[in-house]
C-alpha positions in Angstrom: 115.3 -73.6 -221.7 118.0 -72.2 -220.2 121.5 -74.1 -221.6 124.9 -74.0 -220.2 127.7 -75.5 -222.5 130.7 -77.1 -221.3 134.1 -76.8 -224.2 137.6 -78.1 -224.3 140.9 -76.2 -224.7 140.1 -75.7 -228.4 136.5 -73.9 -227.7 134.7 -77.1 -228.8 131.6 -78.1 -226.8 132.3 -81.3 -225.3 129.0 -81.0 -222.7 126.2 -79.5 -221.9 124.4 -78.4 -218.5 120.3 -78.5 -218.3 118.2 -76.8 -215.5 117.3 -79.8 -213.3 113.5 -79.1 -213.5 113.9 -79.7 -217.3 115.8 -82.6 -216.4 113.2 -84.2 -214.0 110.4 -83.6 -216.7 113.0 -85.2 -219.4 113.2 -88.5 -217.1 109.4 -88.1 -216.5 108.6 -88.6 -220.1 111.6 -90.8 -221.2 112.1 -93.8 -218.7 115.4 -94.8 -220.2 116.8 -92.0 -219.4 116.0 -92.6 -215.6 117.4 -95.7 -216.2 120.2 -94.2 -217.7 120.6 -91.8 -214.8 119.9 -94.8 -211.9 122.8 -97.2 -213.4 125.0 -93.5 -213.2 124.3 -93.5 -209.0 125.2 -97.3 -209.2 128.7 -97.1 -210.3 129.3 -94.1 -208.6 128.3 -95.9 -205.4 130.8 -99.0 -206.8 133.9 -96.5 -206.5 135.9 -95.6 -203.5 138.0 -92.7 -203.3 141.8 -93.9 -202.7 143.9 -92.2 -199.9 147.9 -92.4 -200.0 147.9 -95.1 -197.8 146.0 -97.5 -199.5 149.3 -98.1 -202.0 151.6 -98.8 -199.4 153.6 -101.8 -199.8 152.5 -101.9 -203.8 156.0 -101.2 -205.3 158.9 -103.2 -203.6 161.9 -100.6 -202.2 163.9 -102.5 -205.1 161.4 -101.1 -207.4 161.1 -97.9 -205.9 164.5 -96.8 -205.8 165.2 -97.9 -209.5 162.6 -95.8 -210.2 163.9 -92.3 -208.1 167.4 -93.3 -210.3 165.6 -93.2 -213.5 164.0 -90.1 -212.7 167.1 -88.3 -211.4 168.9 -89.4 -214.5 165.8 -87.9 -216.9 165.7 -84.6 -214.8 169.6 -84.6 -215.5 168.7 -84.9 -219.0 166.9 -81.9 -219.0 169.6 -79.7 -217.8 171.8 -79.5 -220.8 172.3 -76.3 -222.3 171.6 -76.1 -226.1 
């Protein structure tokens, strides 16, 4: 069986990838796993991709711009010479 493995910024293997005919005989023999896989589909089908323009109107102006001033005063932070 052919095994790809997936690692973190450390080099530690966080995942694995599995040809999908090994897969298909994996689910064949082991129904949980196609059970597994099936509730997998179902919450990906329960999540909607968000564009810009669905958070419109979510932070008040008031909000907003006390936030740009907090930002501008951090970047200012970051300025200083040392």
């Amino acid at each position: 069986m052919d095994l790809q493995y997936i690692s973190n910024e450390r080099g530690e293997k966080t995942a694995v990838i599995i040809p999908i005919q090994e897969w298909n005989n994996l689910t064949a023999k082991h129904e949980d796993l196609k059970e597994l896989s099936e509730e997998v589909k179902s919450i990906k089908g329960l999540v909607q991709k968000k564009k810009p323009s669905d958070f419109i109107g979510i932070v008040s102006k008031e909000e907003a711009e006390e936030m740009q001033d907090y930002l501008k005063k951090a970047r200012g932070e970051w300025d200083r010479d040392f």
